[in-house]
C-alpha positions as semicolon CSV with decimal commas, in nm:
position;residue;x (nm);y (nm);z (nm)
1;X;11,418;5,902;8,652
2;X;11,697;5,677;8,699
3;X;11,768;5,544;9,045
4;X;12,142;5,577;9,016
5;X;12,366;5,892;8,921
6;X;12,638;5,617;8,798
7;X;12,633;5,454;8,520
8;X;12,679;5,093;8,552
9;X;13,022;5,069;8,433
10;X;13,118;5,315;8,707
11;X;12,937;5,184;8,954
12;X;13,133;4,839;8,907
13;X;13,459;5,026;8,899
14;X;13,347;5,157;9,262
15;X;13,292;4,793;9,352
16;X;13,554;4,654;9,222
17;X;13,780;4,929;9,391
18;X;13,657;4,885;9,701
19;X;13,727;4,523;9,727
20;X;14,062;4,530;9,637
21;X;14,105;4,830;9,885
22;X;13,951;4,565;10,100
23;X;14,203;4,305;9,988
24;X;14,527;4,531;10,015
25;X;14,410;4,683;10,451
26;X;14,355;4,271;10,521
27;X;14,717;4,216;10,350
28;X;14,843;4,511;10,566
29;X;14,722;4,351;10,863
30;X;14,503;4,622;10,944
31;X;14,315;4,605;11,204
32;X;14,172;4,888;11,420
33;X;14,196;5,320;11,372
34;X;14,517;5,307;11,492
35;X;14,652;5,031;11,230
36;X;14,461;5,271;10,957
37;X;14,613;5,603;11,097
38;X;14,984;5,447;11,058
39;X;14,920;5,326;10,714
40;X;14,823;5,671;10,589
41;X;15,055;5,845;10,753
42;X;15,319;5,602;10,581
43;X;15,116;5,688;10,218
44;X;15,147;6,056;10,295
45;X;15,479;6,043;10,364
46;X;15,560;5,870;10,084
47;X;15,321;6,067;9,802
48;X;15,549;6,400;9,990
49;X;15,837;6,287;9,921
50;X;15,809;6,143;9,601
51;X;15,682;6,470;9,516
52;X;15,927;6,614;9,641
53;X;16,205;6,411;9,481
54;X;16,026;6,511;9,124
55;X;16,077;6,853;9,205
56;X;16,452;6,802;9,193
């Protein structure tokens, strides 16, 4: 039985994901929770009203 659900191509996708997630919170200078909570909250806001603005 295989050890992994993933086959390796999507497994290196994850990988590769994650490190430029990585990349992108160190550009944002973020740093703690807090840092994280305002850079959602910023993405939310902005995937609403883009959504929003398609609507139209």
């Amino acid at each position: 039985m295989p050890r992994y659900k993933d086959s390796p191509e999507v497994r290196a996708a994850k990988k590769e994901r994650k490190e430029k997630l990585r990349e992108f919170l160190q550009l944002l200078d973020v740093e703690d929770y807090s840092d994280l909570r305002s850079v959602f909250k910023d993405m939310v806001g902005e995937v609403l009203e883009n959504g929003l603005e398609a609507e139209l």
